[in-house]
Backbone as CSV, one residue per row, in Angstrom:
resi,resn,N_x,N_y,N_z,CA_x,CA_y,CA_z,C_x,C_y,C_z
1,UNK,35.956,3.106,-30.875,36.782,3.933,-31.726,38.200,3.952,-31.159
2,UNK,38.776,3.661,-32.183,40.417,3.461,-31.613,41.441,4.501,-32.125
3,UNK,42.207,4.888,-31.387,42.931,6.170,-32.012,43.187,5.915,-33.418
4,UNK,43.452,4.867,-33.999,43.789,4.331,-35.621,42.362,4.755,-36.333
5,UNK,41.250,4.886,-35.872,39.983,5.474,-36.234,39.845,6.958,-36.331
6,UNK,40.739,7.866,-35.988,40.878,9.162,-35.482,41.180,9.907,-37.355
7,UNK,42.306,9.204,-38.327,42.242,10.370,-39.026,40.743,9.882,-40.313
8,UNK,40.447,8.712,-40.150,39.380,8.140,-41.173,38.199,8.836,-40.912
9,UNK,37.726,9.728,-39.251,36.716,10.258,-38.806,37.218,11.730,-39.239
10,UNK,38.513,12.190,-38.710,38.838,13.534,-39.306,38.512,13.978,-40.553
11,UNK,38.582,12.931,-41.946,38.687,12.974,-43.208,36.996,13.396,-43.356
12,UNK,36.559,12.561,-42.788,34.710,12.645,-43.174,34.012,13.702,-42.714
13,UNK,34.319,14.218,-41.299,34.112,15.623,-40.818,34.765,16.849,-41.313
14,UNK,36.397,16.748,-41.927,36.502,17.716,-42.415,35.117,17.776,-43.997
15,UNK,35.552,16.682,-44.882,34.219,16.987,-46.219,33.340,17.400,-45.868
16,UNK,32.491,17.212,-44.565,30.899,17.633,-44.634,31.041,18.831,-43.640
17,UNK,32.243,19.301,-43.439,32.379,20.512,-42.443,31.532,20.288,-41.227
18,UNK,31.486,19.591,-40.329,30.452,19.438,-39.350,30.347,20.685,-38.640
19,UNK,31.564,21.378,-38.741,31.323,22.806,-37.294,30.285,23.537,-38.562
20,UNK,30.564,23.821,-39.604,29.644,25.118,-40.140,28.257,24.141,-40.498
21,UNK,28.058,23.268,-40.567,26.951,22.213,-41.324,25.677,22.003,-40.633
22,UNK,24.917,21.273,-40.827,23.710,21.103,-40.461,23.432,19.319,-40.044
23,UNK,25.123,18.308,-40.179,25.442,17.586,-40.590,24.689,17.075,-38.981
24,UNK,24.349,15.572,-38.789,23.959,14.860,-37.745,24.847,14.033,-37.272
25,UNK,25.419,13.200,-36.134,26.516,12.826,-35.682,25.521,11.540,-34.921
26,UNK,25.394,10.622,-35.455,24.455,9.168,-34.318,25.770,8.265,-34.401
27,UNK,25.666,8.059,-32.955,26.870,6.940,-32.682,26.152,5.853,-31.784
28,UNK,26.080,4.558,-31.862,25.249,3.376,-31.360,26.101,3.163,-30.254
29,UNK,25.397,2.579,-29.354,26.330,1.926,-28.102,25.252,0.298,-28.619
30,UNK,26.483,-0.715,-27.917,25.510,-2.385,-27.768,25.021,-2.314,-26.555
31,UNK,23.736,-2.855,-26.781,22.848,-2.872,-25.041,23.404,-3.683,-24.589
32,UNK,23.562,-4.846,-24.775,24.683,-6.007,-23.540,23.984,-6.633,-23.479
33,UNK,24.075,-7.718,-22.622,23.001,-8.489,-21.469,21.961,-7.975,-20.360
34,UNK,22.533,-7.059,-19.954,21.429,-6.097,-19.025,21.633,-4.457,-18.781
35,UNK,20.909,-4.153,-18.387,20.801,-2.628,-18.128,21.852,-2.223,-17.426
36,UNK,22.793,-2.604,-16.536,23.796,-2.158,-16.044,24.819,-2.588,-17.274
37,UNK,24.794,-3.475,-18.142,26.111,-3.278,-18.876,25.612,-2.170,-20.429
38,UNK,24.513,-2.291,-20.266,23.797,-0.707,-21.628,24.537,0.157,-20.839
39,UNK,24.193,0.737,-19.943,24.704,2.033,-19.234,25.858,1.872,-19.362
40,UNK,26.876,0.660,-18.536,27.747,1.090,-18.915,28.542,1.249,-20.485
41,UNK,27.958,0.697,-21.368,28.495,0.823,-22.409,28.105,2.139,-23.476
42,UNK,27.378,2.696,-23.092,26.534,4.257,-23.149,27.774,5.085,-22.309
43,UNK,27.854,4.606,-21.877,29.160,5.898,-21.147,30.020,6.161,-21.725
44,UNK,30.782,4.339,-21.868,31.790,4.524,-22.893,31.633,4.919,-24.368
45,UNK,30.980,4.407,-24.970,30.745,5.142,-26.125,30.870,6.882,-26.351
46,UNK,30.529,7.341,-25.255,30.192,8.634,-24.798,31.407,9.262,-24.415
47,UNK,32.241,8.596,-23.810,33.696,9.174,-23.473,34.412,8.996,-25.110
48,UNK,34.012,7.927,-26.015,35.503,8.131,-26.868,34.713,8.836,-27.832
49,UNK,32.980,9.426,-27.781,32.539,10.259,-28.548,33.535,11.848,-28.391
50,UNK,32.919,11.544,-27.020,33.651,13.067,-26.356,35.456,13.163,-26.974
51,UNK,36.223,12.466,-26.412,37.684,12.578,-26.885,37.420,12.549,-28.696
52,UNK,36.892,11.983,-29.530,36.994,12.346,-30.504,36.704,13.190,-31.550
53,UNK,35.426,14.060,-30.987,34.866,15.751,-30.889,36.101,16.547,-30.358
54,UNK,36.654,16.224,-29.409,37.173,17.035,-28.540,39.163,17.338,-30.013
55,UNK,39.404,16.256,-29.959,40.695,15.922,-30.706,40.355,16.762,-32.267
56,UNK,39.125,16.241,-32.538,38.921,17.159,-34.058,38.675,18.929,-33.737
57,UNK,37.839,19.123,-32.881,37.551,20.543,-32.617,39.138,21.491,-32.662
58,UNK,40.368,20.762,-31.724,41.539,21.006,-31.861,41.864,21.538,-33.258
59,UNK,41.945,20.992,-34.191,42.243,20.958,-35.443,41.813,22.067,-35.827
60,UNK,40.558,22.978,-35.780,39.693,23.710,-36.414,40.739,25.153,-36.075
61,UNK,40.752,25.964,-36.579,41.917,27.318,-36.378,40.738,28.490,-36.197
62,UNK,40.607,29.415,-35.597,39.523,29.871,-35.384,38.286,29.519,-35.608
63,UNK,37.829,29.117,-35.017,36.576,28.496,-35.223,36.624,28.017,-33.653
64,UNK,37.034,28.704,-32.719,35.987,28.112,-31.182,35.819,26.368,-31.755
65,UNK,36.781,25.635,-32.313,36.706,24.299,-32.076,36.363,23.825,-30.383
66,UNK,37.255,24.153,-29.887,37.072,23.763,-28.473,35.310,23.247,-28.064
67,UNK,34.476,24.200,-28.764,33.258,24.489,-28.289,32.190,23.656,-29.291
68,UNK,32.737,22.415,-29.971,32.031,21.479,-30.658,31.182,21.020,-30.594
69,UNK,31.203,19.952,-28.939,30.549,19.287,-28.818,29.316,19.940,-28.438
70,UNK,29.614,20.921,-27.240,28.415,22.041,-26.936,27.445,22.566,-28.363
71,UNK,27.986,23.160,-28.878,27.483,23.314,-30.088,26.797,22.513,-31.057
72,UNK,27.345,21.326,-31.219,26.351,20.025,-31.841,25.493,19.720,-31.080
73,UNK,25.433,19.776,-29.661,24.569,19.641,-28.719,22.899,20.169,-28.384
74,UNK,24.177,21.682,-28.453,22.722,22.832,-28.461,21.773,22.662,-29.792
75,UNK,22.563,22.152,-30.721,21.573,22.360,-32.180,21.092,20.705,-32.669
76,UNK,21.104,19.997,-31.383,20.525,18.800,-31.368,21.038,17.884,-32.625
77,UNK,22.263,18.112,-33.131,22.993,17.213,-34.089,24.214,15.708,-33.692
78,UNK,23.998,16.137,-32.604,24.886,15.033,-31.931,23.471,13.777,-30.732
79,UNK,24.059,12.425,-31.110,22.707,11.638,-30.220,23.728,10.173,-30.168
80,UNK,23.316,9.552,-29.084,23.802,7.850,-28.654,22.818,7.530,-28.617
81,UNK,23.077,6.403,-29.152,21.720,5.793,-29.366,22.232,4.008,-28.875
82,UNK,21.089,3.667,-28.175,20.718,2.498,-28.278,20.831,1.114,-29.711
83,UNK,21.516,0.316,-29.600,21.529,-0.600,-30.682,20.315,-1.045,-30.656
84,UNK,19.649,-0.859,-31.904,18.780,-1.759,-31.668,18.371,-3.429,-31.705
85,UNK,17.181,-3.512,-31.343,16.606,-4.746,-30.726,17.510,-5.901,-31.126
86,UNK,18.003,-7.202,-31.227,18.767,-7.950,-32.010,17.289,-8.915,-32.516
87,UNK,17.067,-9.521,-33.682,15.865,-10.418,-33.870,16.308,-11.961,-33.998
């Protein structure tokens, strides 16, 4: 996700309201060649998840944006997932 990805994700989270919603958030990482490059690419995925929760929550005007990701968290709506298998 590239900052040029930032207001096309804003647009779709503001419609489905993700802070008040029930809405699910799956973002894939590629497994790689081996388990050390899954992990690492699970991280990253995970950092520009985080900065881009983090950048939208900003936006929100009362609403404890700040407290997004926690919150999608606790209510098990946010997940990385594994690409799957290639055939």
């Amino acid at each position: 996700m590239a900052n040029a990805d930032y207001s096309y994700f804003e647009s779709i989270f503001d419609q489905y309201d993700i802070f008040h919603s029930d809405v699910k958030l799956e973002f894939y990482y590629y497994k790689g060649n081996s388990e050390e490059e899954a992990r690492k690419n699970e991280r990253e995925v995970m950092r520009k998840v985080v900065n881009l929760l983090t950048s939208y929550g900003l936006t929100l005007r009362n609403e404890h944006g700040e407290n997004i990701i926690n919150k999608m968290m606790l209510e098990q709506r946010l997940t990385i997932i594994r690409s799957p298998e290639e055939e």
